[in-house]
TORKOL-4160 file (C-alpha; in steps of 0.2 Angstrom, whole numbers, padded with zeros to 4 digits, m for minus):
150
<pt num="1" X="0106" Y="1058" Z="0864"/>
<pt num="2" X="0114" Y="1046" Z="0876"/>
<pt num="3" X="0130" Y="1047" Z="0871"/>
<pt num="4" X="0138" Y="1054" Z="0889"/>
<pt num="5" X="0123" Y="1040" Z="0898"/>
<pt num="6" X="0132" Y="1029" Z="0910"/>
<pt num="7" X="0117" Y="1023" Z="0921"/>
<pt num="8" X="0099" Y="1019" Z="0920"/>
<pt num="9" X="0098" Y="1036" Z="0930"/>
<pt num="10" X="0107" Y="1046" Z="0917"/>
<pt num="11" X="0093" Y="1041" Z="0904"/>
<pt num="12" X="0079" Y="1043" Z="0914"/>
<pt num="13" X="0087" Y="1060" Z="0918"/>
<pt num="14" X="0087" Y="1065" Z="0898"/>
<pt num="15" X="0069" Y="1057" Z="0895"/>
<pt num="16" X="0063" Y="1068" Z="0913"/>
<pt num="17" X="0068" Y="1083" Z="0904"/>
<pt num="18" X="0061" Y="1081" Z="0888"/>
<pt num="19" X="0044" Y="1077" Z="0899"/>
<pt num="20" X="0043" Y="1063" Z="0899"/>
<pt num="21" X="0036" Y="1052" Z="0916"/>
<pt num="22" X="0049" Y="1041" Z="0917"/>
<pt num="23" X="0055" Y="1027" Z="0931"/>
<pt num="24" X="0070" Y="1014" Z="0935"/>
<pt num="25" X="0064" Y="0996" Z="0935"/>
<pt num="26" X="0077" Y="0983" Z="0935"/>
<pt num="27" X="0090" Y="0993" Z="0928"/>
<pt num="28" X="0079" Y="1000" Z="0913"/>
<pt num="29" X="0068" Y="1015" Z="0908"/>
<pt num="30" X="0051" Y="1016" Z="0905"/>
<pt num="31" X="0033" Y="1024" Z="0905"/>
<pt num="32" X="0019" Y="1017" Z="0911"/>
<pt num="33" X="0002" Y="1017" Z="0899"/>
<pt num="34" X="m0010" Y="1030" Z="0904"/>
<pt num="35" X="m0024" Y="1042" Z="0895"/>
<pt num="36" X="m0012" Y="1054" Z="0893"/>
<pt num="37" X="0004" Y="1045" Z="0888"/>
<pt num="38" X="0004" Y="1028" Z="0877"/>
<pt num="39" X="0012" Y="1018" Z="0863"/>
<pt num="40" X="0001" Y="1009" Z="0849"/>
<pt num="41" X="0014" Y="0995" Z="0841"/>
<pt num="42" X="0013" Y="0990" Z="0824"/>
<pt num="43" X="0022" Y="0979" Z="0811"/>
<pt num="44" X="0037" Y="0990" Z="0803"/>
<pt num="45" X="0030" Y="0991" Z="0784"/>
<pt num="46" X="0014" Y="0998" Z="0789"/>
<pt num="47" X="0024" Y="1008" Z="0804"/>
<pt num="48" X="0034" Y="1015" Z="0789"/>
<pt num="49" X="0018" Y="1021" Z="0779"/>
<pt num="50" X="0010" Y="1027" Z="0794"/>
<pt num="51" X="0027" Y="1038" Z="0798"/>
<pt num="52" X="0028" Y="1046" Z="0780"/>
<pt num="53" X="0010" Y="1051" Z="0781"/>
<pt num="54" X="0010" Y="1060" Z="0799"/>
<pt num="55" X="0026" Y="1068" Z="0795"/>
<pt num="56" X="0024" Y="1076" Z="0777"/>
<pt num="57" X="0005" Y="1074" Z="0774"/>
<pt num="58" X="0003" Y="1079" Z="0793"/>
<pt num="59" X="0018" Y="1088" Z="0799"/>
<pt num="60" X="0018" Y="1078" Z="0814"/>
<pt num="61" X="0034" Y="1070" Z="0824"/>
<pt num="62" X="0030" Y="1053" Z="0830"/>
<pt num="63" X="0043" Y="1047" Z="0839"/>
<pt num="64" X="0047" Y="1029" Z="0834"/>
<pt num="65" X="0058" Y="1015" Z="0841"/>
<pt num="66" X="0060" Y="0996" Z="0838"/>
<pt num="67" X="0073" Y="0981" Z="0842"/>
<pt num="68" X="0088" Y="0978" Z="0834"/>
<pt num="69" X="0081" Y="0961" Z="0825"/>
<pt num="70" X="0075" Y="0961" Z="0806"/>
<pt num="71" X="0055" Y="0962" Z="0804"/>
<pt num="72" X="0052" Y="0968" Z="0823"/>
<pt num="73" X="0036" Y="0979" Z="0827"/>
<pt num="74" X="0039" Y="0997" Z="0829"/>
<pt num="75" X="0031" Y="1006" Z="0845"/>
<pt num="76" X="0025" Y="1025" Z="0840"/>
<pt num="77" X="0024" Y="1036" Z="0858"/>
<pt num="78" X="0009" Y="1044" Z="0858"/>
<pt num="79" X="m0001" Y="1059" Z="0867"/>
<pt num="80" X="m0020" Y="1058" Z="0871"/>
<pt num="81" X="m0032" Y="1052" Z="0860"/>
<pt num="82" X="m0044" Y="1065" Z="0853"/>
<pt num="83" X="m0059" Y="1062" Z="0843"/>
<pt num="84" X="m0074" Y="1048" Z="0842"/>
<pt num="85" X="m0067" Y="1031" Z="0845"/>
<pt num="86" X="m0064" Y="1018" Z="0830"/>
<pt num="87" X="m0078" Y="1006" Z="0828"/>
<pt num="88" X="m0079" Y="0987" Z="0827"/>
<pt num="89" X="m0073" Y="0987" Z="0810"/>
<pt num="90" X="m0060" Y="0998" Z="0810"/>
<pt num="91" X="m0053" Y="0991" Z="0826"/>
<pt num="92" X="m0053" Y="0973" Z="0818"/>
<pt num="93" X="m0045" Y="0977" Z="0804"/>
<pt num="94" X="m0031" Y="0984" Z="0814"/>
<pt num="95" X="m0031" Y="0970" Z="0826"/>
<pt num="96" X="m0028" Y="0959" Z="0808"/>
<pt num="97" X="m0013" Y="0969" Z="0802"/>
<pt num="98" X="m0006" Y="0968" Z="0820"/>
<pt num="99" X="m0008" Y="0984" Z="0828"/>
<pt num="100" X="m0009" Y="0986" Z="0845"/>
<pt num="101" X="m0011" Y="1000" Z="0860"/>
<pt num="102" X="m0003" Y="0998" Z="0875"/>
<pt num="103" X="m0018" Y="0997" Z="0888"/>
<pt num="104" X="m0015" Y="1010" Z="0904"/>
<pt num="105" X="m0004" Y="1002" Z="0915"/>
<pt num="106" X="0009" Y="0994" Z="0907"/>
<pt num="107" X="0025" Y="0999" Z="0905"/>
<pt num="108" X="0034" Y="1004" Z="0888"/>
<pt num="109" X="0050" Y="1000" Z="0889"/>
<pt num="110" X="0063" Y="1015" Z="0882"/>
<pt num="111" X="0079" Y="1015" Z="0871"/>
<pt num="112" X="0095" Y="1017" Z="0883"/>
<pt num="113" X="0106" Y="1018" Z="0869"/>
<pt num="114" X="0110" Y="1028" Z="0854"/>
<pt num="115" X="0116" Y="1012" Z="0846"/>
<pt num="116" X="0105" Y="0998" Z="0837"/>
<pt num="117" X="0111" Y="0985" Z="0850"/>
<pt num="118" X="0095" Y="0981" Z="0856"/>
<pt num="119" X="0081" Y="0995" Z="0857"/>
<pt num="120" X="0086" Y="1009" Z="0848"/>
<pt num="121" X="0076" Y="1026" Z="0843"/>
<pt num="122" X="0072" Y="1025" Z="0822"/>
<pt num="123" X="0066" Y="1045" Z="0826"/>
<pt num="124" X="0069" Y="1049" Z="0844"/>
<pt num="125" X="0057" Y="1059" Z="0853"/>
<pt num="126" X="0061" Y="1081" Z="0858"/>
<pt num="127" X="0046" Y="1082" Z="0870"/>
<pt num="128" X="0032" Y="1075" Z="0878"/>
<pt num="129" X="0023" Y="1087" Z="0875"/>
<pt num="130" X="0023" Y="1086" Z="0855"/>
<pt num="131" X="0017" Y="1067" Z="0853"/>
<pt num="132" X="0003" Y="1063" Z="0839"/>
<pt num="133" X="m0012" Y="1057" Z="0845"/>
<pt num="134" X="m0018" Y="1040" Z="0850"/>
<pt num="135" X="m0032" Y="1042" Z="0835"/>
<pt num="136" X="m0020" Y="1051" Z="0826"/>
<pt num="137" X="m0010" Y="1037" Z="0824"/>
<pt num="138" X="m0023" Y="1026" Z="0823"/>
<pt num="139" X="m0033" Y="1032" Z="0809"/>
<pt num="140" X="m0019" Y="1035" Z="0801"/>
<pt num="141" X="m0014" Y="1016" Z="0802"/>
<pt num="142" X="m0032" Y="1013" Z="0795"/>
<pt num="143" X="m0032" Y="1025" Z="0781"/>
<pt num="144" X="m0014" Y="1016" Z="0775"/>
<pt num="145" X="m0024" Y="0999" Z="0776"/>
<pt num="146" X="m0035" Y="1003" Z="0768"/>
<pt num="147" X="m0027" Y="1012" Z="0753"/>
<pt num="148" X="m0015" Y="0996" Z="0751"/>
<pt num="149" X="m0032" Y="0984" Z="0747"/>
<pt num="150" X="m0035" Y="0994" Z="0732"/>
């Protein structure tokens, strides 16, 4: 995807035309956090469940990156959220097996590289415009959790 990228602004250009809302901050790409645009990050063994189960139970892509270092979290883009909210319980439990949405406003910073030398894409994204949702992702994450207690 990057592999003609000499420049910060060559990658932003790529991500612009896939949709994505990108900017140029010290010399790296991100998004910022908003209703309509997110991450929710979570340790890779449950991120590896929660990616087989969108994908062929769900035939959903969820674009997935993570750092180069054994046992680092994976961050899953996501769209909107759709649907009720997760409840106290649910969100505890999440909050205990260390998942984690990015709040609106913070940045999400993206892969520059098609190497794994630092942040690398595990399924790189086509299009904003086909991200999983928020509670999507979410519920998924909760449904794996709790199918591994049993």
């Amino acid at each position: 995807m990057f592999e003609n990228c000499h420049t910060p602004f060559e990658v932003a250009h790529i991500y612009r035309g896939m949709g994505f809302p990108v900017s140029c901050t010290f010399g790296r790409v991100a998004v910022t956090a908003s209703r309509s645009l997110g991450a929710v990050v979570m340790p890779p063994d449950l991120g590896t469940l929660v990616r087989h189960e969108l994908e062929h139970d769900r035939s959903l892509i969820a674009p997935v990156f993570t750092y180069q270092r054994p046992r680092r979290d994976w961050v899953f883009l996501v769209g909107p959220g759709t649907g009720g909210a997760l409840g106290a319980t649910a969100r505890a439990a999440l909050h205990r097996a260390g998942v984690r949405v990015l709040t609106a406003g913070q940045r999400v910073w993206l892969p520059m590289t098609d190497q794994p030398l630092t942040w690398y894409w595990i399924w790189p994204p086509t299009t904003a415009q086909a991200l999983p949702a928020r509670s999507t992702v979410l519920a998924t994450a909760r449904r794996q959790l709790l199918t591994s207690r049993r």
